[in-house]
Residue frames relative to the residue before (quaternion, step in Angstrom):
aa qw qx qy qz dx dy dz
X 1.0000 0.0000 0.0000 0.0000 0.00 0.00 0.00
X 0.3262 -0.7441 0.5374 0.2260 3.12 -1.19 0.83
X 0.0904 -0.8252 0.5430 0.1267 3.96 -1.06 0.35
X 0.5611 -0.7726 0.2910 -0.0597 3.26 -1.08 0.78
X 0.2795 0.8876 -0.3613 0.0594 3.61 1.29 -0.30
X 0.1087 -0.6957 0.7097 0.0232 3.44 -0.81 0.92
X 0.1053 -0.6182 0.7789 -0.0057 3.99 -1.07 1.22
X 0.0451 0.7248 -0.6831 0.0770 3.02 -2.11 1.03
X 0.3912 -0.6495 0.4531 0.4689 3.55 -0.75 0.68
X 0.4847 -0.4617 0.5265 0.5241 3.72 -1.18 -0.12
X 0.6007 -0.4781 0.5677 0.2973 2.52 -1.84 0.08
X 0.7360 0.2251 -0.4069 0.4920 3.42 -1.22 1.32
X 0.4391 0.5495 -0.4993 0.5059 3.81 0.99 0.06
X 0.6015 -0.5809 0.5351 0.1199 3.25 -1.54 0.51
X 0.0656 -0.8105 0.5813 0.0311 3.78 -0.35 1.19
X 0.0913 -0.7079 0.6639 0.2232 3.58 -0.09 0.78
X 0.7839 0.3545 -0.4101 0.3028 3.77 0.12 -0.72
X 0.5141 0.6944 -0.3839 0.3258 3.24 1.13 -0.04
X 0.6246 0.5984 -0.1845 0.4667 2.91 1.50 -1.36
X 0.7029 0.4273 -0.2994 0.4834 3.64 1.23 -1.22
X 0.5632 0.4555 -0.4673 0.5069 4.11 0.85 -0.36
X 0.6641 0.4876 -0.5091 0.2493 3.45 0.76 -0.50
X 0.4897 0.7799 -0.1826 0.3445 3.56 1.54 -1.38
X 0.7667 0.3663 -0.1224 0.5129 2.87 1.40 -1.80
X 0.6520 0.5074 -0.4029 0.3939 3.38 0.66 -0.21
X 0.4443 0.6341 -0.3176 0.5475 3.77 1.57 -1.08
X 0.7132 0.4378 -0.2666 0.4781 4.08 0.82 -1.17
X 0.6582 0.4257 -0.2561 0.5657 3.53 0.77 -0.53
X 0.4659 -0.7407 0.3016 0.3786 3.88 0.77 0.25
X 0.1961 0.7703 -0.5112 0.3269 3.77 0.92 1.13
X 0.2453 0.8138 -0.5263 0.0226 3.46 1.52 0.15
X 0.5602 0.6058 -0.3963 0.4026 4.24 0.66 0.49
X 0.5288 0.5705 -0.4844 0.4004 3.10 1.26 0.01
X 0.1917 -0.7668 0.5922 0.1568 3.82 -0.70 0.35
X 0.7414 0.0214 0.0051 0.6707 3.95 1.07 -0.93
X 0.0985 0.7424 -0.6504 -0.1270 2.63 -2.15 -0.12
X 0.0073 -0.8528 0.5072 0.1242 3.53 -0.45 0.62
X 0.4412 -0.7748 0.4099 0.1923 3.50 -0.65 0.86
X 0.1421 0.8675 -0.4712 -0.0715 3.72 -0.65 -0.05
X 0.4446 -0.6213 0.4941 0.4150 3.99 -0.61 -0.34
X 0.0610 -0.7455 0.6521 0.1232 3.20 -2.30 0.40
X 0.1963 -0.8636 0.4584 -0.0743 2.79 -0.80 1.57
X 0.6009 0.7229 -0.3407 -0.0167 3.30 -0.65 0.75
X 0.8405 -0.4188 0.2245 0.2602 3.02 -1.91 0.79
X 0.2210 -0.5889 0.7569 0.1775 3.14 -1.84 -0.24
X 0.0650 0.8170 -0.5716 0.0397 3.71 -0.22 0.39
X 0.5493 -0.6280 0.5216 0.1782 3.57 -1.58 0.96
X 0.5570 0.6730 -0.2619 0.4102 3.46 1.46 -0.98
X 0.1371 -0.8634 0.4855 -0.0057 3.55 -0.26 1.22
X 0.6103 0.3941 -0.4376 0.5298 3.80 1.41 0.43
X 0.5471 -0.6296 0.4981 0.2370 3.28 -1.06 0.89
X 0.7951 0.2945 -0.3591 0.3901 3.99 0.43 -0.26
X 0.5269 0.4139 -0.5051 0.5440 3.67 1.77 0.10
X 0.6400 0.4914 -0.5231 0.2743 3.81 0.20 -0.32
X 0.6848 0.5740 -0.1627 0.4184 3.27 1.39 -0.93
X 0.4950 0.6278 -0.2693 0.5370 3.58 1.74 0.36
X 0.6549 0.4415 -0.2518 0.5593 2.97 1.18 -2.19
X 0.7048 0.4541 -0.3680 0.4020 3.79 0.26 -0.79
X 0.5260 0.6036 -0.4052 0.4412 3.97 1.06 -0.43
X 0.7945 0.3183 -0.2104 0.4723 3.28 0.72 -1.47
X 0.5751 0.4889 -0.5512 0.3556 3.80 0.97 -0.32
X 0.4626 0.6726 -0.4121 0.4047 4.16 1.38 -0.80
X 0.8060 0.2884 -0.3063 0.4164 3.95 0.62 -1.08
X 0.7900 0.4142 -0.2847 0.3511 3.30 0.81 -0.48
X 0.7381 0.2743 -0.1111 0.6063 3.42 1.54 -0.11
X 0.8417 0.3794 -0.1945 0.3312 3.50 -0.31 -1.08
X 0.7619 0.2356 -0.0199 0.6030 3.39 1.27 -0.79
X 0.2799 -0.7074 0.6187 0.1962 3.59 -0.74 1.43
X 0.2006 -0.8450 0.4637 0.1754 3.52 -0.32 1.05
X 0.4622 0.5970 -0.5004 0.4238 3.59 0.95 -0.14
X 0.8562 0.2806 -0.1439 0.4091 3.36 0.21 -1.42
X 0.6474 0.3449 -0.0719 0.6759 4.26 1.58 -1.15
X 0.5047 -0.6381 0.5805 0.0336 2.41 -2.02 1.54
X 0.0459 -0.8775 0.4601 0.1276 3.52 -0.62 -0.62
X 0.0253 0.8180 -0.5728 -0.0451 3.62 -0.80 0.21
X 0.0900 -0.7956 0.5943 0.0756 3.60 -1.38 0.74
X 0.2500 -0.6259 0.7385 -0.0195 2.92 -1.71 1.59
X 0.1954 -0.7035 0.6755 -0.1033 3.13 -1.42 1.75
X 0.0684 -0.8142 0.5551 -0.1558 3.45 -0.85 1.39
């Protein structure tokens, strides 16, 4: 199975790089951009062939690794 992870700061956290793609794009004449918030994609290959244990193992790998949860959202796509 294949897995999916999409990480994001929350909302109200500070994005410096967001802020700097935003700068740069505004510099490159994108002057419509208004935000941007940046985040990571991650994903797996997995041996796990049921879909609600792969989707668990990948929950718990998000809290304890992949995703600072204090400060980053997250979300998981199973394929």
């Amino acid at each position: 199975m294949k897995a999916r992870v999409h990480v994001m700061l929350k909302n109200g956290v500070l994005d410096p790089q967001g802020a700097a793609v935003r700068h740069a794009l505004g510099s490159l004449g994108f002057d419509g951009v208004e935000g941007v918030r940046q985040g990571k994609v991650i994903e797996l290959d997995l041996a796990e062939t049921d879909h609600a244990k792969a989707e668990a193992q990948v929950t718990e790998m998000c809290e304890k690794l992949l995703a600072n949860t204090v400060i980053e959202s997250y979300s998981v796509e199973i394929a």
